[in-house]
C-alpha positions as CSV (number, residue, x, y, z in Angstrom):
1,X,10.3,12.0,18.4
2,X,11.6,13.0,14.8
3,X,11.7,10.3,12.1
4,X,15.3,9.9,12.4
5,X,14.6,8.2,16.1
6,X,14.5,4.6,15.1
7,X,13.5,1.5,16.5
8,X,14.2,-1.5,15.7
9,X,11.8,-3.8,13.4
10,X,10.9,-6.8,15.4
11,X,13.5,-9.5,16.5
12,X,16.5,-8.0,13.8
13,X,18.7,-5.6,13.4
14,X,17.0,-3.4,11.2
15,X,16.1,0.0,12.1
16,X,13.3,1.7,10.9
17,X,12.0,5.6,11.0
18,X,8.8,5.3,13.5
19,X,6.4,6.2,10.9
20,X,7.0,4.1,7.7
21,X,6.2,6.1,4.3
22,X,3.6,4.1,1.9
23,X,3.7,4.6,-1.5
24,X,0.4,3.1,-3.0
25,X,-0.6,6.6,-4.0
26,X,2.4,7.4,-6.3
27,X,1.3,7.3,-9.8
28,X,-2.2,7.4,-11.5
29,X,-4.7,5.2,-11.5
30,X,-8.4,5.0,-12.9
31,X,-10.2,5.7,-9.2
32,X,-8.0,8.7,-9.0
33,X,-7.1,7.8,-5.7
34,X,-3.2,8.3,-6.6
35,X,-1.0,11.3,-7.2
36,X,1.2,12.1,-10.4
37,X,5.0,11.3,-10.7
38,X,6.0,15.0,-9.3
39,X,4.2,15.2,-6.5
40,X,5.0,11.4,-6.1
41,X,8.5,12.9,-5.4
42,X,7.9,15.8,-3.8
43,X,6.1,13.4,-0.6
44,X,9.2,11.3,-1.1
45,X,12.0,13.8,-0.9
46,X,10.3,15.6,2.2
47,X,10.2,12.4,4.0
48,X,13.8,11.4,3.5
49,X,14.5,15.5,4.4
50,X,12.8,14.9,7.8
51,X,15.1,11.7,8.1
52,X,12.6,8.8,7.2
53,X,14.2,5.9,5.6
54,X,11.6,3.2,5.6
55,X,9.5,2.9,2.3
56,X,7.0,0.7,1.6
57,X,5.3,0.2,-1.7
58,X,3.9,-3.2,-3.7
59,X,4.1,-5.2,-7.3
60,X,0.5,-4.2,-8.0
61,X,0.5,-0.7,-6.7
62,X,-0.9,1.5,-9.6
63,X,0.1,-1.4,-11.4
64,X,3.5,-1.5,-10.7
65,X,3.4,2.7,-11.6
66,X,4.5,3.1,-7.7
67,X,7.7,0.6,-7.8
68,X,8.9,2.6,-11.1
69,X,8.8,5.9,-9.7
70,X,10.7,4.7,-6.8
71,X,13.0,3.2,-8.9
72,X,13.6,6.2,-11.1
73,X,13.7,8.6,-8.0
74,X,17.0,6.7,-6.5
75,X,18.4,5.8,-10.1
76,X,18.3,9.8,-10.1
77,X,20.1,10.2,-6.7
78,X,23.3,7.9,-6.7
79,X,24.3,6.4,-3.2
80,X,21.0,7.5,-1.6
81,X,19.4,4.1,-1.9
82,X,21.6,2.3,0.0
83,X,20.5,4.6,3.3
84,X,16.6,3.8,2.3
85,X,15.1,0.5,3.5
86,X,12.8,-0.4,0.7
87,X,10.0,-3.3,1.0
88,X,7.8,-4.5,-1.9
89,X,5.1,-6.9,-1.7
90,X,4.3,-10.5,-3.8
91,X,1.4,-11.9,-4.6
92,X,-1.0,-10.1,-6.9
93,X,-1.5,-11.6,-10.3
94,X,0.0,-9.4,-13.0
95,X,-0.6,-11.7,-15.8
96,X,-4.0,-12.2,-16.5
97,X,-4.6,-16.0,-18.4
98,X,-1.2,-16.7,-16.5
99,X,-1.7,-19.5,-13.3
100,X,1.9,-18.6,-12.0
101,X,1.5,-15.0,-12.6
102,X,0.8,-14.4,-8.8
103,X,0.3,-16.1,-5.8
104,X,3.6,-17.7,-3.3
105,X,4.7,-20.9,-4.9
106,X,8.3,-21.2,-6.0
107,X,8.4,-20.1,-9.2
108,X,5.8,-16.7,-9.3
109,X,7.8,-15.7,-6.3
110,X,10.8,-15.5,-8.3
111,X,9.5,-13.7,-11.3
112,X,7.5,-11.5,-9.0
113,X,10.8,-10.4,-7.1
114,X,12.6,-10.0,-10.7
115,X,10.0,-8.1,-12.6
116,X,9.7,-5.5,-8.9
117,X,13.9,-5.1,-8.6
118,X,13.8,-4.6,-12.2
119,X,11.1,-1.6,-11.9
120,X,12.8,-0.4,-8.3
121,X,16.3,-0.8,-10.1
122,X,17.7,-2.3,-7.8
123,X,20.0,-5.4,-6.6
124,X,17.7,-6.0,-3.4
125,X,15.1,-5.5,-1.2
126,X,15.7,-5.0,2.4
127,X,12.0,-6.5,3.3
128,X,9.8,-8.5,1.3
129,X,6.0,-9.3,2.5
130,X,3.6,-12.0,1.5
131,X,0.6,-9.6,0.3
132,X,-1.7,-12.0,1.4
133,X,-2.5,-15.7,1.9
134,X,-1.9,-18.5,-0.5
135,X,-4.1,-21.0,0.4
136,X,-3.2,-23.2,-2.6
137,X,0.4,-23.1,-2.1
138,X,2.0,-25.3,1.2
139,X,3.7,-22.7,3.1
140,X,7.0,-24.8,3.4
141,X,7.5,-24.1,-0.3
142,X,6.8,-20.3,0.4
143,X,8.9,-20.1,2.7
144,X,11.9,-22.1,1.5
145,X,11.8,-19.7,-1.8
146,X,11.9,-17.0,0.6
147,X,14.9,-18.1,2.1
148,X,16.5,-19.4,-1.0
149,X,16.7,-15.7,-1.9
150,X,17.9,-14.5,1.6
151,X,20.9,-16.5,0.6
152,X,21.1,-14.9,-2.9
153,X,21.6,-11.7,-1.7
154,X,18.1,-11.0,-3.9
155,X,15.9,-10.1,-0.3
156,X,17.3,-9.1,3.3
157,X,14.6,-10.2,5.9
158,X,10.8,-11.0,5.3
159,X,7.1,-11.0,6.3
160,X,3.5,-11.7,6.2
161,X,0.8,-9.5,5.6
162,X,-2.8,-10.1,6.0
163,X,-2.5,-13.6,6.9
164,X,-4.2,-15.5,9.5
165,X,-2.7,-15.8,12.9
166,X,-2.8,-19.6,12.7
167,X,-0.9,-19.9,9.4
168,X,1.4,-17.3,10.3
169,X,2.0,-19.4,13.7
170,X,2.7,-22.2,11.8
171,X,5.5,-20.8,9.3
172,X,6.9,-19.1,12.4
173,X,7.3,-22.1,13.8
174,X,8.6,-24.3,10.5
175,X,11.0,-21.9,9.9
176,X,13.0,-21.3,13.3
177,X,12.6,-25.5,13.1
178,X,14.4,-25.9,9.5
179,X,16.8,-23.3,10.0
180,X,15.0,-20.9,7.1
181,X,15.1,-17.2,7.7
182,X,12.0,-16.0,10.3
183,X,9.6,-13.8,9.8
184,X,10.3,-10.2,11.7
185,X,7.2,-8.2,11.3
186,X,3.8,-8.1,10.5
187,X,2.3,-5.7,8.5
188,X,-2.0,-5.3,9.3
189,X,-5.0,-3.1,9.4
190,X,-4.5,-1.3,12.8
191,X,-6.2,2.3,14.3
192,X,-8.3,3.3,16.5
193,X,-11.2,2.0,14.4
194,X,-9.6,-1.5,13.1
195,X,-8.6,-3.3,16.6
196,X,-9.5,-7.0,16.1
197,X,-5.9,-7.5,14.9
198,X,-5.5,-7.7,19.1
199,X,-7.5,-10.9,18.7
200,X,-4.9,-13.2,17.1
201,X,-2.4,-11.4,14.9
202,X,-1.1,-8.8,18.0
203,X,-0.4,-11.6,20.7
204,X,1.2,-13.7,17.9
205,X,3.6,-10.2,17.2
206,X,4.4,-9.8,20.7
207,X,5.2,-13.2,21.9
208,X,7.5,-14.2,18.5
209,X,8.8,-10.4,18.8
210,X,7.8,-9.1,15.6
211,X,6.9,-5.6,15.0
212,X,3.4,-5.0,13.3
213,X,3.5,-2.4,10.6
214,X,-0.1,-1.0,10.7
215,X,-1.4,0.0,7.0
216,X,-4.8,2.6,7.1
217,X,-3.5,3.8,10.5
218,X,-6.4,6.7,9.9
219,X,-9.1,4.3,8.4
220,X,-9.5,5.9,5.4
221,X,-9.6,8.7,6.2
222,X,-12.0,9.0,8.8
223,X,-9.2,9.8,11.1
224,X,-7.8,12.3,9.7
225,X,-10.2,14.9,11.2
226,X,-12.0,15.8,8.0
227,X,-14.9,13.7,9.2
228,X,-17.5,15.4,11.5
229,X,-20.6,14.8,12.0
230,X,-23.6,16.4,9.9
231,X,-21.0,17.5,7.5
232,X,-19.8,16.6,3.8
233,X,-16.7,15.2,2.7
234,X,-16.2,15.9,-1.3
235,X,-12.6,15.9,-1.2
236,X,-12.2,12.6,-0.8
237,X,-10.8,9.8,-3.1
238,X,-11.8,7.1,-1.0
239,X,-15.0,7.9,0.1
240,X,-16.9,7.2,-3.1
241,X,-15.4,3.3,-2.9
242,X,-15.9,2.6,1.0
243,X,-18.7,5.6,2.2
244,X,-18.2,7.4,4.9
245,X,-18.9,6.5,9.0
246,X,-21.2,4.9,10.9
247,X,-22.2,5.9,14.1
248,X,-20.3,3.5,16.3
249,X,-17.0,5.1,14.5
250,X,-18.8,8.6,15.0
251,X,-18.6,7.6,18.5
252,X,-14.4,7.3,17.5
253,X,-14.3,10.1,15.9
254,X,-16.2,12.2,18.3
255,X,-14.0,11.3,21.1
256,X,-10.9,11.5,19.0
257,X,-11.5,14.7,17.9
258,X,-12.0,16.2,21.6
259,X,-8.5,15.0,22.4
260,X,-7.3,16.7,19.7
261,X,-8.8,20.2,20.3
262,X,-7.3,20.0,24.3
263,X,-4.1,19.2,23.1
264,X,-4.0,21.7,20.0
265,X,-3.2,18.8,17.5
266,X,-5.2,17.3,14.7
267,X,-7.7,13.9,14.9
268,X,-4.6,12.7,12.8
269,X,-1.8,13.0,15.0
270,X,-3.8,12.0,17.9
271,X,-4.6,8.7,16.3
272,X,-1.2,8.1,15.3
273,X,0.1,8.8,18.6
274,X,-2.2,5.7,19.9
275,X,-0.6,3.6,17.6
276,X,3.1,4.6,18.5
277,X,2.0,4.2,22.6
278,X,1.0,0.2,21.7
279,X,2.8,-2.6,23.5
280,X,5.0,-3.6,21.4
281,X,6.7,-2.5,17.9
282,X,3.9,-1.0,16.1
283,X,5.0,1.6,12.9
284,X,2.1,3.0,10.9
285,X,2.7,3.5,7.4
286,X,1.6,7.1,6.5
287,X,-0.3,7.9,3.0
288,X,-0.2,10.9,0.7
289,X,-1.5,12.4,-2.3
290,X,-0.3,15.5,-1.1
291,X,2.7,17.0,0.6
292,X,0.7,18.9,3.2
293,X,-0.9,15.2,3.8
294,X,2.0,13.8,4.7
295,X,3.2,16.8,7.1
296,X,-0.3,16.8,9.2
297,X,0.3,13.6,9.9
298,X,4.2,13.8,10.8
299,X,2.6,16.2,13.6
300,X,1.9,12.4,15.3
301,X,5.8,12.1,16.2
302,X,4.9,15.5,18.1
303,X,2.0,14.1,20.2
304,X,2.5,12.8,24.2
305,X,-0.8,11.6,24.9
306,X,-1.8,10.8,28.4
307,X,-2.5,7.8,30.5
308,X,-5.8,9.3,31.1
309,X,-6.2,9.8,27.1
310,X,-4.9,6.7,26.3
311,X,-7.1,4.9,28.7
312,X,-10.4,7.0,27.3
313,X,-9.2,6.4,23.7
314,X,-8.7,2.2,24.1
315,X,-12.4,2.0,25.9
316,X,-14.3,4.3,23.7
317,X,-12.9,2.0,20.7
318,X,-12.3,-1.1,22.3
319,X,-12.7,-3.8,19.8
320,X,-15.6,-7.2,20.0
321,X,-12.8,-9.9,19.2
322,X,-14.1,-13.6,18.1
323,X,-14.0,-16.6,20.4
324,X,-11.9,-17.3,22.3
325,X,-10.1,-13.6,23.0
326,X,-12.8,-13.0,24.9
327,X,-12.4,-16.0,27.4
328,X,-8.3,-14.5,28.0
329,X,-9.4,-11.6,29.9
330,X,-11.4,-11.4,33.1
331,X,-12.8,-15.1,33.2
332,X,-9.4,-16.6,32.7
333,X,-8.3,-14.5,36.0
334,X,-11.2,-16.1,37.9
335,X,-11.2,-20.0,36.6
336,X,-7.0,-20.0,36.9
337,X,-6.1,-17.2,39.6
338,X,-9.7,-17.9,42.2
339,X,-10.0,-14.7,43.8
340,X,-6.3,-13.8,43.9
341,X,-4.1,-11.6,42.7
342,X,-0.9,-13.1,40.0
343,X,1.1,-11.2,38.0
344,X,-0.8,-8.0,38.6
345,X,-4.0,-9.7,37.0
346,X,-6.8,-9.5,39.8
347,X,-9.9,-11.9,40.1
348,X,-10.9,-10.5,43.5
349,X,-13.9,-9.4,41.8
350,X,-15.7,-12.9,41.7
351,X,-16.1,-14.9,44.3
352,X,-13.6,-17.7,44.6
353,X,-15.0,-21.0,43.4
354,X,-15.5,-23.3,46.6
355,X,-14.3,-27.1,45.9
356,X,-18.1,-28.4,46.2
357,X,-19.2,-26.4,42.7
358,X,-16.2,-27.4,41.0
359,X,-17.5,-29.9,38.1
360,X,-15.1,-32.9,37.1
């Protein structure tokens, strides 16, 4: 599956490589977790030479360092923006001493979306994502702003990331109401060793028919396949901000890793190919300091796993999700389906409930 295959992003009619390219790396920044402008565009003219065309970068990214080499990259490269759907984020404060420097009300939105199409150069973004939640701000006004600009021509369609399930439910549902432009994806922590997005935030994509766009699809790294146990990562940006594994995600790793070595892949590709095989819509967003970083993990669009991987994969990392996921699965089948069989989901396993121990 090459990244010119595309799929529609959520309930739309925009199409989207598979993998999404992320662009929080490109330019410096003190933790030396980014790249330089030159490698910045080496990563981003190999992906558009594999056929990608679905960027994703942020206001505050190596702040704003990532939106201006974007910028600069298709200013170089007349009529190639226009074939590149590019998505920026609002939110973070760039002002500091400024209340309206950040956040969703009205009037930071605005500035925020001026200040990023200034740095992108350009008259647009095709998707624009709530960075996170703003708890001080009623969500009507966010979202009436957001449309405002859908109308302007300024934005093309819109979402929400890291936001909780119930707020997100509720503008959903307040936009389809008032006629305002939805909400078509998601984008979340998602891999093999970030899962409790199935909780809440993954029924709420499926049922509304948004697509979740999965940022840190290799955990920081310890998916990649660098990570093994009793050995020493140095090379590693991240690892002196977040430390390496525990043993529970040893256990992910571990089982990971063997995957990889009977299929002849990497840990990285393997993981990604998870992702990819999710009900649903679900496009990781690959990260790069390097070019050969980006090409291991383009080896995921390569990878068929299994049922009998997949199904070894979900239980070795199977997620503990809050109250009430838990009451969904298995005791839902017995209390509503007693002892029979609906919709594929079997209770036959407990004993059906006899009409003298049922409590009013």
């Amino acid at each position: 599956m090459p990244l010119d295959h595309y799929v529609t992003l959520g309930r739309s009619g925009l199409r989207v490589s598979p993998f999404a390219l992320g662009a929080m790396t490109f330019g410096e920044d003190p933790g030396g977790a980014g790249c330089g402008v030159e490698e910045s565009e080496r990563i981003l003219a190999t992906y558009l030479d594999r056929g990608g065309n679905f960027i994703d970068t942020a206001n505050f990214y190596t702040n704003g360092h990532s939106e201006k080499i974007l910028g600069d990259f298709f200013a170089a490269r007349p009529g190639l923006r226009e074939h590149v759907v590019l998505a920026s984020k609002f939110f973070t404060n760039l002002h500091p001493g400024d209340p309206n420097g950040g956040g969703a009300g009205r009037s930071s939105i605005i500035a925020q979306l001026d200040q990023t199409l200034r740095r992108l150069r350009t008259d647009h973004l095709d998707l624009y994502w709530l960075h996170n939640w703003d708890r001080n701000t009623p969500i009507e006004e966010t979202l009436r702003a957001l449309d405002d600009l859908v109308q302007a021509g300024k934005i093309r369609y819109v979402g929400f990331s890291n936001t909780p399930a119930w707020v997100t439910a509720q503008a959903q549902t307040t936009a389809l109401l008032r006629g305002w432009t939805p909400l078509i994806a998601l984008q979340v922590e998602y891999s093999l060793l970030a899962r409790t997005v199935e909780g809440e935030l993954g029924p709420l994509a499926l049922d509304q028919g948004m697509a979740m766009v999965a940022w840190s699809p290799l955990k920081n790294g310890f998916l990649s396949g660098k990570y093994r146990r009793g050995t020493q990562v140095t090379d590693s940006a991240r690892t002196a901000y977040v430390g390496g594994p525990g043993e529970d995600e040893y256990t992910v790793i571990d089982a990971v890793a063997a995957v990889a070595d009977e299929l002849g892949t990497t840990s990285a590709a393997v993981s990604l190919a998870w992702l990819r095989a999710r009900e649903g819509t679900v496009v990781p967003i690959l990260g790069a300091r390097r070019v050969d970083h980006l090409e291991d993990n383009l080896a995921g669009l390569e990878v068929a796993l299994t049922s009998e991987h997949l199904r070894m994969l979900d239980e070795v990392s199977a997620p503990a999700l809050d109250y009430p996921a838990p009451m969904h699965g298995a005791l839902r089948a017995m209390l509503q389906f007693a002892g029979t069989t609906v919709d594929g989901e079997p209770s036959s396993v407990y004993p059906p409930l006899l009409q003298s121990e049922v409590r009013y």
